[in-house]
mmCIF file of the N, C-alpha and C atoms, coordinates in Angstrom:
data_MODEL
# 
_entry.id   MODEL 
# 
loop_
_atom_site.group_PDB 
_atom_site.id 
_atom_site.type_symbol 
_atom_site.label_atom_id 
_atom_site.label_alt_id 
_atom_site.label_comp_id 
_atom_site.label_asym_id 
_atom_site.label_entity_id 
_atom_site.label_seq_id 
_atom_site.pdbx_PDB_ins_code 
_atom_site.Cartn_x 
_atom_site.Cartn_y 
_atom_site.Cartn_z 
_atom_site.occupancy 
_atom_site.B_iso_or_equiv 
_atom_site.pdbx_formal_charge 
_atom_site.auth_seq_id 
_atom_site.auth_comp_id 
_atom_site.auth_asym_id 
_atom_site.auth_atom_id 
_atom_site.pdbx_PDB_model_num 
ATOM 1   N N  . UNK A 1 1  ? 5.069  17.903 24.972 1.00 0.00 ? 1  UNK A N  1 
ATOM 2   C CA . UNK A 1 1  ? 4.911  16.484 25.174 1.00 0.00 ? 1  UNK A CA 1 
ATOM 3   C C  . UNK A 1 1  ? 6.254  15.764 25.123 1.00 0.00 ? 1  UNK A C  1 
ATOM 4   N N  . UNK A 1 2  ? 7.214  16.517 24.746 1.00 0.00 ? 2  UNK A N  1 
ATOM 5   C CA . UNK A 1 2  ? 8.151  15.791 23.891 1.00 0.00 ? 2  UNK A CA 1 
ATOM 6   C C  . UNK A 1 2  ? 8.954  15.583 25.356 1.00 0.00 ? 2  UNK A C  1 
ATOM 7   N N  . UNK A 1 3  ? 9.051  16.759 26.145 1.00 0.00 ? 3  UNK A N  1 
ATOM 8   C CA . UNK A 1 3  ? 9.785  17.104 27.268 1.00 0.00 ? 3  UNK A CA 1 
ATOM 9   C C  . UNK A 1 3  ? 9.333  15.678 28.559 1.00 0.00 ? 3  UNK A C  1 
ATOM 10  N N  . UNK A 1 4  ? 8.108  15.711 28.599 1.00 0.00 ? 4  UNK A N  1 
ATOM 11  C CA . UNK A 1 4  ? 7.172  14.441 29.311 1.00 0.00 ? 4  UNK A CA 1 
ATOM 12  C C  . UNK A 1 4  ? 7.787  13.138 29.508 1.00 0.00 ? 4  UNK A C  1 
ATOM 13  N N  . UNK A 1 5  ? 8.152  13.156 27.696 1.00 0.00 ? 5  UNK A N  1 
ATOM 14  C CA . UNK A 1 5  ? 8.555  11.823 27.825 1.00 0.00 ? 5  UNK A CA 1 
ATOM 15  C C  . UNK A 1 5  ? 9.790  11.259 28.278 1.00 0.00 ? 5  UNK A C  1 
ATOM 16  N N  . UNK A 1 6  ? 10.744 13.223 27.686 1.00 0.00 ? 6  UNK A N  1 
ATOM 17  C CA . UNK A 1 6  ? 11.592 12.410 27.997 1.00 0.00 ? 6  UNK A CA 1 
ATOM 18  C C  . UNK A 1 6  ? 12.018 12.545 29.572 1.00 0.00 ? 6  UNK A C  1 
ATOM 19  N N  . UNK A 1 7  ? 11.627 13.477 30.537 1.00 0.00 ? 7  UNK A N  1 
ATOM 20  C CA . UNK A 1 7  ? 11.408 13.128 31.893 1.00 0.00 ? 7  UNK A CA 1 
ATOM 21  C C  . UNK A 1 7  ? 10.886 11.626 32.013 1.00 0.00 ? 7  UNK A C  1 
ATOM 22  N N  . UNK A 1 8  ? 10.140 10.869 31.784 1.00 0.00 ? 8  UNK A N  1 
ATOM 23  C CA . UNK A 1 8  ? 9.527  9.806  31.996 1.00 0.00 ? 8  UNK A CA 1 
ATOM 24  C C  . UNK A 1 8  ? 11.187 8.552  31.808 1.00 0.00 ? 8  UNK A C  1 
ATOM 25  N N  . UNK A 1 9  ? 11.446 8.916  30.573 1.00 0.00 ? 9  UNK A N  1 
ATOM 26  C CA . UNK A 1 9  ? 12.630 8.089  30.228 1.00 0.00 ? 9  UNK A CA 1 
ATOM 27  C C  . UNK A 1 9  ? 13.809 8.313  31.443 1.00 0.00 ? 9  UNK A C  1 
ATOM 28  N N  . UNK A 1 10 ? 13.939 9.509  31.526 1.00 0.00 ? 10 UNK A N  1 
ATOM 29  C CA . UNK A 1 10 ? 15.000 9.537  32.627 1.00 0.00 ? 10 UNK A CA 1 
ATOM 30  C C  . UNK A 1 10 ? 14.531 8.923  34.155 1.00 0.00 ? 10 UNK A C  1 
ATOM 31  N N  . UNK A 1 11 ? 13.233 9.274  34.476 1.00 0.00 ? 11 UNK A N  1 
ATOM 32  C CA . UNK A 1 11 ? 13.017 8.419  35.465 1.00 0.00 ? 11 UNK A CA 1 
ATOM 33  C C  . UNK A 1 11 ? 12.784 6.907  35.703 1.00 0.00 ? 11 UNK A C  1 
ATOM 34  N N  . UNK A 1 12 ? 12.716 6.353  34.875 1.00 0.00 ? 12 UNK A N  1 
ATOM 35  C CA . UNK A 1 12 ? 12.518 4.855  34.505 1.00 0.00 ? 12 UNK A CA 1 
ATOM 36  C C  . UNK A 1 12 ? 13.829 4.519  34.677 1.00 0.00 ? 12 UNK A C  1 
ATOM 37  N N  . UNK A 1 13 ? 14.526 5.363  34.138 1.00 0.00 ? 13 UNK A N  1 
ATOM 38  C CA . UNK A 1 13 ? 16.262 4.572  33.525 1.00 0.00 ? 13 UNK A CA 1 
ATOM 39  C C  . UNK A 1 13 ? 16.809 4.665  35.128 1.00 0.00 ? 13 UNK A C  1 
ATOM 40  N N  . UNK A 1 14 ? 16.398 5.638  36.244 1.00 0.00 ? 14 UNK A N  1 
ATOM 41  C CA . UNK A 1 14 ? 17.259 6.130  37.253 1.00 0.00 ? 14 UNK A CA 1 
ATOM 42  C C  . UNK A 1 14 ? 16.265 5.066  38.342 1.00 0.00 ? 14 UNK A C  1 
ATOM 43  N N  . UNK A 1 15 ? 15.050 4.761  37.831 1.00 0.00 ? 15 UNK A N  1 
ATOM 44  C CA . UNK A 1 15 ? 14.117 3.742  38.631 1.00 0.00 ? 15 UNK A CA 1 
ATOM 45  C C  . UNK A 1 15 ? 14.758 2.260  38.952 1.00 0.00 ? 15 UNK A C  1 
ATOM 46  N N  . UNK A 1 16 ? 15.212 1.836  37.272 1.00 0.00 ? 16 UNK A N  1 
ATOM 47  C CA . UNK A 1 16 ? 16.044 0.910  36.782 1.00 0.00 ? 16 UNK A CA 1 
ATOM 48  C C  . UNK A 1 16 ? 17.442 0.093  37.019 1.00 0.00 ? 16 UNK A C  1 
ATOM 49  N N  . UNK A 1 17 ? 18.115 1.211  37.470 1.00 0.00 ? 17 UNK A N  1 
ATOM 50  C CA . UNK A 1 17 ? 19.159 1.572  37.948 1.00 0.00 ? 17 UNK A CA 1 
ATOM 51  C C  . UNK A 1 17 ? 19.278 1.499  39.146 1.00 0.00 ? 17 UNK A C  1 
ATOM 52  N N  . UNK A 1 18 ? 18.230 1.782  40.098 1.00 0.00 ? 18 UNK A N  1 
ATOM 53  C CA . UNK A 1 18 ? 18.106 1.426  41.290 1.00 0.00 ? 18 UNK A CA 1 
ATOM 54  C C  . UNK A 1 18 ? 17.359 -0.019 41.699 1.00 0.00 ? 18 UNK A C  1 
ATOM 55  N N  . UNK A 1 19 ? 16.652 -0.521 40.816 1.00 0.00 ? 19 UNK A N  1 
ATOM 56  C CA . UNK A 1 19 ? 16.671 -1.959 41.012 1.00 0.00 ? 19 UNK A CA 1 
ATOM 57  C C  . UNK A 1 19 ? 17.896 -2.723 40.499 1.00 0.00 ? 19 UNK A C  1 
ATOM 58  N N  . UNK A 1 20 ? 18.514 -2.564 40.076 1.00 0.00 ? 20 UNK A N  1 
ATOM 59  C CA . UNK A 1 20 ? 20.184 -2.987 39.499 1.00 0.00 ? 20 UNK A CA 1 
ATOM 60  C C  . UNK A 1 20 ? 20.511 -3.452 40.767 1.00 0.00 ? 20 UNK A C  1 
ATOM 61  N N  . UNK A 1 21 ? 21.136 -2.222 41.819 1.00 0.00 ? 21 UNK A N  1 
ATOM 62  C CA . UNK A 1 21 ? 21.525 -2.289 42.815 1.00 0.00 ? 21 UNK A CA 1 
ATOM 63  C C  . UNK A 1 21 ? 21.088 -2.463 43.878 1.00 0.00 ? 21 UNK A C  1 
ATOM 64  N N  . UNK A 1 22 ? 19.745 -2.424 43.562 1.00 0.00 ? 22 UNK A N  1 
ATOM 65  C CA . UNK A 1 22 ? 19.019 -3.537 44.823 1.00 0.00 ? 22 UNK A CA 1 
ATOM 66  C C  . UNK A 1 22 ? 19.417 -5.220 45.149 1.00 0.00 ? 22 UNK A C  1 
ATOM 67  N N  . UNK A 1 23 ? 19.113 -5.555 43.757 1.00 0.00 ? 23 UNK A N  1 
ATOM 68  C CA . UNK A 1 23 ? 18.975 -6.758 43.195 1.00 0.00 ? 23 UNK A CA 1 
ATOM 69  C C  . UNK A 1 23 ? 20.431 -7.458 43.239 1.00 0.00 ? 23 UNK A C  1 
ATOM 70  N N  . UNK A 1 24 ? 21.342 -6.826 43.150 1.00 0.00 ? 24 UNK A N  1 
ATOM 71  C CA . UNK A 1 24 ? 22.624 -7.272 43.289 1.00 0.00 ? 24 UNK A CA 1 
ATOM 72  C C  . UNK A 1 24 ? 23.661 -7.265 44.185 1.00 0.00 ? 24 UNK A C  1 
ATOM 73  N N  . UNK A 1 25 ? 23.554 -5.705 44.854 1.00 0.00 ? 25 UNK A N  1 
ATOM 74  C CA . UNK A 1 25 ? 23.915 -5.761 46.326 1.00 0.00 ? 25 UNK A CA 1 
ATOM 75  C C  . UNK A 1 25 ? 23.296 -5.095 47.524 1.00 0.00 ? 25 UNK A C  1 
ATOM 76  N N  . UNK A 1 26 ? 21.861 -5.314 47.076 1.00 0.00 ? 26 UNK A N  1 
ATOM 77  C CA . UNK A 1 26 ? 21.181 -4.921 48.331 1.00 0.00 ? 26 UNK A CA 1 
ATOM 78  C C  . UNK A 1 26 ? 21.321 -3.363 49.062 1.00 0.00 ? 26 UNK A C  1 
ATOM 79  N N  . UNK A 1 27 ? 21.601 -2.607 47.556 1.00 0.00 ? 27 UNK A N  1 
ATOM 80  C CA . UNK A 1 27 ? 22.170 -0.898 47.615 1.00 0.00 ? 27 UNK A CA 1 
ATOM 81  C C  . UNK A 1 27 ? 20.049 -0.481 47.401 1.00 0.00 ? 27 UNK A C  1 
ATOM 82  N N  . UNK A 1 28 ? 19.816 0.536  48.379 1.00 0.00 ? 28 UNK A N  1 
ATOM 83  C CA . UNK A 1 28 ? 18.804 1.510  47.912 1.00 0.00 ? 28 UNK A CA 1 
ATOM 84  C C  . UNK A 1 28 ? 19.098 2.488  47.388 1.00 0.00 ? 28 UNK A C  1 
ATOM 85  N N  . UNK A 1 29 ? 19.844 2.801  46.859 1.00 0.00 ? 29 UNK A N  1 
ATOM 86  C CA . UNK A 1 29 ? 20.092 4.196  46.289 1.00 0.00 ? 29 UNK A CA 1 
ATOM 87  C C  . UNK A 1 29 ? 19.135 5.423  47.148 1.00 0.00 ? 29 UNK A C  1 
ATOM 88  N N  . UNK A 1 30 ? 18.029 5.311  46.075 1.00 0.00 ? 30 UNK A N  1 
ATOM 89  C CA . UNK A 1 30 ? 17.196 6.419  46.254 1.00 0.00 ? 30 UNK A CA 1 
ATOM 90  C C  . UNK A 1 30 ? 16.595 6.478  47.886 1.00 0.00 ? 30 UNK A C  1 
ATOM 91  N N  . UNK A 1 31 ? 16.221 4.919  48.628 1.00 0.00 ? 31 UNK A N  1 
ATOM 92  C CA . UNK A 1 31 ? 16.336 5.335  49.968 1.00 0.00 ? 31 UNK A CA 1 
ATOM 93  C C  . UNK A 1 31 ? 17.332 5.445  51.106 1.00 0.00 ? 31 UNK A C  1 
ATOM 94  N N  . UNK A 1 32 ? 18.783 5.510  50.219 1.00 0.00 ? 32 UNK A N  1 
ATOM 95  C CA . UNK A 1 32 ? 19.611 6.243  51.186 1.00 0.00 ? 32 UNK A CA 1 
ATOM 96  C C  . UNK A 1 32 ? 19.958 7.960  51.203 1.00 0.00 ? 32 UNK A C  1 
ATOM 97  N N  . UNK A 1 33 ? 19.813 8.383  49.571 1.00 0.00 ? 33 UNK A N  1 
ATOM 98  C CA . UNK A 1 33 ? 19.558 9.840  49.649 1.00 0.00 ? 33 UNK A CA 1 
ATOM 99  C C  . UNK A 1 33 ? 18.609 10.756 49.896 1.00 0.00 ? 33 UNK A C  1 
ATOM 100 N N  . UNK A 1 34 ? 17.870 9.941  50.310 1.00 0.00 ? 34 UNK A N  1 
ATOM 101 C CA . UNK A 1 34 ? 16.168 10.218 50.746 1.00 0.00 ? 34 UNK A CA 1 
ATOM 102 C C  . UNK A 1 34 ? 15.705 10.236 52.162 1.00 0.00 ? 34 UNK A C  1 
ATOM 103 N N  . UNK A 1 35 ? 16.965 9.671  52.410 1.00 0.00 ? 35 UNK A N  1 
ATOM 104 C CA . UNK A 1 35 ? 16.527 9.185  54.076 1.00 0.00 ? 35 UNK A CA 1 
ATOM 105 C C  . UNK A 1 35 ? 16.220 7.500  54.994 1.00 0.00 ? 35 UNK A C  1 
ATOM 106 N N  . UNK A 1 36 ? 16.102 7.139  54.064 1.00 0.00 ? 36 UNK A N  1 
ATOM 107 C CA . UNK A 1 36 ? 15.594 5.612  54.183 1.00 0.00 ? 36 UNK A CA 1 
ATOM 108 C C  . UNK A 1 36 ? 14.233 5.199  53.439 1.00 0.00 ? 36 UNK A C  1 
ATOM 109 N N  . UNK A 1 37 ? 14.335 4.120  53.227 1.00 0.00 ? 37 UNK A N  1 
ATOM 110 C CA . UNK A 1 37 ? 13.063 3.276  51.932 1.00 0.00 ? 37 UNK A CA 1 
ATOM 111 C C  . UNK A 1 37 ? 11.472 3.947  52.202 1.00 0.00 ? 37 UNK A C  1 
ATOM 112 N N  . UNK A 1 38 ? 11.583 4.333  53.289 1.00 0.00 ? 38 UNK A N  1 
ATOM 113 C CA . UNK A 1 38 ? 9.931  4.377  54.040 1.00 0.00 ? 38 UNK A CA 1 
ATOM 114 C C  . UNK A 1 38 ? 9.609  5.719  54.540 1.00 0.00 ? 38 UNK A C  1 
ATOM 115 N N  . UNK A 1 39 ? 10.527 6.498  54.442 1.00 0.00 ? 39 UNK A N  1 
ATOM 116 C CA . UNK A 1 39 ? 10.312 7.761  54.502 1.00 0.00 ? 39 UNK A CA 1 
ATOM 117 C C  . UNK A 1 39 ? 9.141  8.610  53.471 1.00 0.00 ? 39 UNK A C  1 
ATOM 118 N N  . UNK A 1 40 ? 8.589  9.606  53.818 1.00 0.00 ? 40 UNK A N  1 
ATOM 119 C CA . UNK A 1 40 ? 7.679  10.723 53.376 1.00 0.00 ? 40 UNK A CA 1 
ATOM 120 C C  . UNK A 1 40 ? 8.535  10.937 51.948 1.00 0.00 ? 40 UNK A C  1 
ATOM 121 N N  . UNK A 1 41 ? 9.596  10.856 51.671 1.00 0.00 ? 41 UNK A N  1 
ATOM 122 C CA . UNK A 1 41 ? 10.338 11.958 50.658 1.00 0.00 ? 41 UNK A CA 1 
ATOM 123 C C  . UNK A 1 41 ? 11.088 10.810 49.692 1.00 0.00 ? 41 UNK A C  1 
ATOM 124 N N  . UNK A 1 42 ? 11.247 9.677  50.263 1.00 0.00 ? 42 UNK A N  1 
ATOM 125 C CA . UNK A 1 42 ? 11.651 8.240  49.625 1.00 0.00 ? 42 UNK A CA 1 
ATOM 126 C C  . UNK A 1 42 ? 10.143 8.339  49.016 1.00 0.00 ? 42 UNK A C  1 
ATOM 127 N N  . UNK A 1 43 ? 9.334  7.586  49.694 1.00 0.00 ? 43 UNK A N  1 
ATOM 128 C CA . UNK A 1 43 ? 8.064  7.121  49.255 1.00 0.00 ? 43 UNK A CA 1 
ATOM 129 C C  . UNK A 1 43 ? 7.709  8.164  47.560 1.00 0.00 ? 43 UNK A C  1 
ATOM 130 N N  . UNK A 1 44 ? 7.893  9.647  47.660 1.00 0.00 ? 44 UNK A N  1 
ATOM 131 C CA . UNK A 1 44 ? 7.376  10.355 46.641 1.00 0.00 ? 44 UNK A CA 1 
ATOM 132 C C  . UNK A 1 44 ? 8.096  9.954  45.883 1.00 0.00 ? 44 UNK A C  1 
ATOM 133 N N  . UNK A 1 45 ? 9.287  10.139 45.855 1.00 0.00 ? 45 UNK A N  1 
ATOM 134 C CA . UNK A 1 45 ? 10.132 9.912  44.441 1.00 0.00 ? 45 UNK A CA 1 
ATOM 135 C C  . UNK A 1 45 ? 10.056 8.016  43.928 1.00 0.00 ? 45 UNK A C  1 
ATOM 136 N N  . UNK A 1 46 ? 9.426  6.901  44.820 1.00 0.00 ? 46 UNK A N  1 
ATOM 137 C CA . UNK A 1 46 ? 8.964  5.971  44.295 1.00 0.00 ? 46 UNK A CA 1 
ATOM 138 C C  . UNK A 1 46 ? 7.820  6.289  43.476 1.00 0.00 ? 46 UNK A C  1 
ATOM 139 N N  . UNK A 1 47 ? 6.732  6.808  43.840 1.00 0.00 ? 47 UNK A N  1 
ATOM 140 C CA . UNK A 1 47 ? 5.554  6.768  43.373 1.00 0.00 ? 47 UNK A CA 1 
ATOM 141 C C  . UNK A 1 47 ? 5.975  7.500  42.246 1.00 0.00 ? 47 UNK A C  1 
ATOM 142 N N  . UNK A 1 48 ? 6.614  8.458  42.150 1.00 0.00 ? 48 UNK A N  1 
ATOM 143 C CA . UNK A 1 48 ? 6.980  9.102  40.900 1.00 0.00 ? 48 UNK A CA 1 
ATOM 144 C C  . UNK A 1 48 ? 7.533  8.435  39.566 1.00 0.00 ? 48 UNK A C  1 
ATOM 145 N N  . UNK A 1 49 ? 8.484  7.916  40.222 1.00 0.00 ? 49 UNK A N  1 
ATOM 146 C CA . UNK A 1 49 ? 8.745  6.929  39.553 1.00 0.00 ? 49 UNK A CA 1 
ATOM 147 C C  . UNK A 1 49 ? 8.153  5.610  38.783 1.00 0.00 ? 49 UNK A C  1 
ATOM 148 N N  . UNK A 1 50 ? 6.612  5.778  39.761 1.00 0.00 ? 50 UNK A N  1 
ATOM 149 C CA . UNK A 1 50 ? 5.993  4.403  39.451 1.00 0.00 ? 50 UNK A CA 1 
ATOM 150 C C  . UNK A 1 50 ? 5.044  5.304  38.168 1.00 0.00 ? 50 UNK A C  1 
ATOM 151 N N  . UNK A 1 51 ? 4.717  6.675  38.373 1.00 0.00 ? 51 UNK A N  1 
ATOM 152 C CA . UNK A 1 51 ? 4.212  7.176  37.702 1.00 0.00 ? 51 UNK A CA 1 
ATOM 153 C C  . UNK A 1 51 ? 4.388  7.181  36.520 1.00 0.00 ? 51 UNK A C  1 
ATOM 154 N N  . UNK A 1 52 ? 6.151  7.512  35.810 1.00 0.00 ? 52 UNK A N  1 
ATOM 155 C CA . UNK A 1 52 ? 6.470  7.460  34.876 1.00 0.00 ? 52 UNK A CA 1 
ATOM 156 C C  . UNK A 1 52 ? 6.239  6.249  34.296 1.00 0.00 ? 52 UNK A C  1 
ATOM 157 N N  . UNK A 1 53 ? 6.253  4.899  34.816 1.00 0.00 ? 53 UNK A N  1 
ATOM 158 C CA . UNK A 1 53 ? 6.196  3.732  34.676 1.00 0.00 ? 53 UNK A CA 1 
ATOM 159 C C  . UNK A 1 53 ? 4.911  3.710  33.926 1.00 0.00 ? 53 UNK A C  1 
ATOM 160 N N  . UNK A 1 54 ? 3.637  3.697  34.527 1.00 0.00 ? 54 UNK A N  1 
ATOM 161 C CA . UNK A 1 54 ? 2.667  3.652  34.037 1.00 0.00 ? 54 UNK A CA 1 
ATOM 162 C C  . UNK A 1 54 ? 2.185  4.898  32.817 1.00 0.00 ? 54 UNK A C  1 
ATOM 163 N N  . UNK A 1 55 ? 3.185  6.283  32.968 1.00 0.00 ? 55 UNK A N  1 
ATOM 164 C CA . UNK A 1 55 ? 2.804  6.594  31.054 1.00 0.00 ? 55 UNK A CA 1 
ATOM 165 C C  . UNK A 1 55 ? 3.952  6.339  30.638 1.00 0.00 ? 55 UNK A C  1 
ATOM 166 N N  . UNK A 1 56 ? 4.676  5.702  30.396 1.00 0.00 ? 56 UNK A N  1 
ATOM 167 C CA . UNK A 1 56 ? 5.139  4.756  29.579 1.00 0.00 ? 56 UNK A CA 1 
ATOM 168 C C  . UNK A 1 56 ? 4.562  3.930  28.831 1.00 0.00 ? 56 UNK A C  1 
ATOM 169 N N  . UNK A 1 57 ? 3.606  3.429  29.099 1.00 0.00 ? 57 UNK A N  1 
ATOM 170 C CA . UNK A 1 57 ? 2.716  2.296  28.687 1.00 0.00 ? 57 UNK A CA 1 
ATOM 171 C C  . UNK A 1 57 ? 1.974  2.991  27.280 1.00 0.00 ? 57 UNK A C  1 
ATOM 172 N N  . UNK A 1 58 ? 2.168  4.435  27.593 1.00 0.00 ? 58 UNK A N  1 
ATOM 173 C CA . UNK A 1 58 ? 1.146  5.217  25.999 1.00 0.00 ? 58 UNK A CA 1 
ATOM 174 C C  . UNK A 1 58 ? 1.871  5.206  25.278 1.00 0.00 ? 58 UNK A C  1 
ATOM 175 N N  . UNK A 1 59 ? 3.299  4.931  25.601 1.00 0.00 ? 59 UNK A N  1 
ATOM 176 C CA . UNK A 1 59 ? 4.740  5.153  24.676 1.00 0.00 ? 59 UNK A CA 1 
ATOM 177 C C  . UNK A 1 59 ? 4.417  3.968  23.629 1.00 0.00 ? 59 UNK A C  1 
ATOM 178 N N  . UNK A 1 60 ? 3.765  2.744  23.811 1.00 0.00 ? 60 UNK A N  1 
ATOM 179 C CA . UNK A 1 60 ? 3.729  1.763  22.844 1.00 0.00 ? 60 UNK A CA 1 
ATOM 180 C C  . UNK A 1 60 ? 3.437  1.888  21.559 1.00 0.00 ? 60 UNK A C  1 
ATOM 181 N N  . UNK A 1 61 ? 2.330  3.037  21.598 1.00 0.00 ? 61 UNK A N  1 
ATOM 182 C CA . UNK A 1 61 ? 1.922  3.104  19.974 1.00 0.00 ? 61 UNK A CA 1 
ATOM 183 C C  . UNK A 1 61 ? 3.660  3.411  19.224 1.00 0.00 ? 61 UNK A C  1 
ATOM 184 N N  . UNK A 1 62 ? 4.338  3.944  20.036 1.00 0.00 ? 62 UNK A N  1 
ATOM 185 C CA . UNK A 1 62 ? 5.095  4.981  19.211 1.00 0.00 ? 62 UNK A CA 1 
ATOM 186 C C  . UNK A 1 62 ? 6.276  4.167  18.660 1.00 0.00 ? 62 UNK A C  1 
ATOM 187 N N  . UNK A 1 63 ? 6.095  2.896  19.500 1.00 0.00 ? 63 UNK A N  1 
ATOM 188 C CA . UNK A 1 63 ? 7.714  2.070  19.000 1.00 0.00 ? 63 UNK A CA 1 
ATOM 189 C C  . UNK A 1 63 ? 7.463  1.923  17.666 1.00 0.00 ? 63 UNK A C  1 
ATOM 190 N N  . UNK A 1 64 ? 6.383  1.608  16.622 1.00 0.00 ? 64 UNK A N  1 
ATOM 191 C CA . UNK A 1 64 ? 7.010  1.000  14.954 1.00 0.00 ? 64 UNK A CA 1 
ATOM 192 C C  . UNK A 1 64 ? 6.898  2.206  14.484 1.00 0.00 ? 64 UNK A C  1 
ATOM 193 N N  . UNK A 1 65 ? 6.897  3.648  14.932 1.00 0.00 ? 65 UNK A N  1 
ATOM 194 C CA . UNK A 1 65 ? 7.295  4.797  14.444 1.00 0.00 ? 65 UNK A CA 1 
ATOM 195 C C  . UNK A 1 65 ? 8.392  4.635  14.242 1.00 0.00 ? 65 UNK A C  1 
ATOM 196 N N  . UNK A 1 66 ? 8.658  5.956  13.080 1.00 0.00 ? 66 UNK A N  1 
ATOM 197 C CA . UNK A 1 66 ? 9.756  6.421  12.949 1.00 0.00 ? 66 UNK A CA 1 
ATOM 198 C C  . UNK A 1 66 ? 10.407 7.567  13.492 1.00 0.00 ? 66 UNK A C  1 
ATOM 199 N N  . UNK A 1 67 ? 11.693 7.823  14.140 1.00 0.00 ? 67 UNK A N  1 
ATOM 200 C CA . UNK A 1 67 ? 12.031 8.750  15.067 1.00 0.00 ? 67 UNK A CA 1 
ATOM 201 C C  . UNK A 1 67 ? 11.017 10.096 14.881 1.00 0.00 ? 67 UNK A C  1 
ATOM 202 N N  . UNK A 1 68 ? 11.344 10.225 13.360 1.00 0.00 ? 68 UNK A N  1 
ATOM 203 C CA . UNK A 1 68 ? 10.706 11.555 12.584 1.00 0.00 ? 68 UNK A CA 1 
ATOM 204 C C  . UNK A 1 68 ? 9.374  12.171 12.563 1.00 0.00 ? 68 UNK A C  1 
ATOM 205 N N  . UNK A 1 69 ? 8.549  10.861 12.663 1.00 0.00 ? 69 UNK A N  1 
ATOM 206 C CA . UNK A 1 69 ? 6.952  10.861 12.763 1.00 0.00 ? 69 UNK A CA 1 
ATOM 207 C C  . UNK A 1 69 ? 6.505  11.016 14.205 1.00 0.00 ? 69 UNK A C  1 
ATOM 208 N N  . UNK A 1 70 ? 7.292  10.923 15.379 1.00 0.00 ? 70 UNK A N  1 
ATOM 209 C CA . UNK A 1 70 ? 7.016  10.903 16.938 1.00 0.00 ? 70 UNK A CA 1 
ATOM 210 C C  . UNK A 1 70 ? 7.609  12.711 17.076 1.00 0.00 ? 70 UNK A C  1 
# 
């Protein structure tokens, strides 16, 4: 589980990161190494991304944990 999450974290942060540079200079990152925004192979690694997004959301119980107890 532990591995899950932290895949999840890395994809959020690299999700994140690419709205950065959307948002500021109109960079796609992920749909220029992909091919373009609308592509078959862009599109997956969004949804993937959107994936992590949404279990993230189970991550909440875990924030007034302590590192030790997660």
């Amino acid at each position: 589980m532990h591995r899950v999450r932290t895949l999840a974290l890395i994809l959020l942060i690299i999700g994140g990161l690419n709205w950065l540079l959307v948002g500021l200079f109109q960079i796609d990152v992920i749909g220029a190494l992909f091919g373009g925004t609308y592509t078959g192979l862009a599109r997956t690694v969004y949804v993937i991304v959107g994936v992590a997004a949404l279990y993230a959301f189970t991550l909440f119980p875990l924030l007034g944990r302590r590192v030790e107890d997660a």
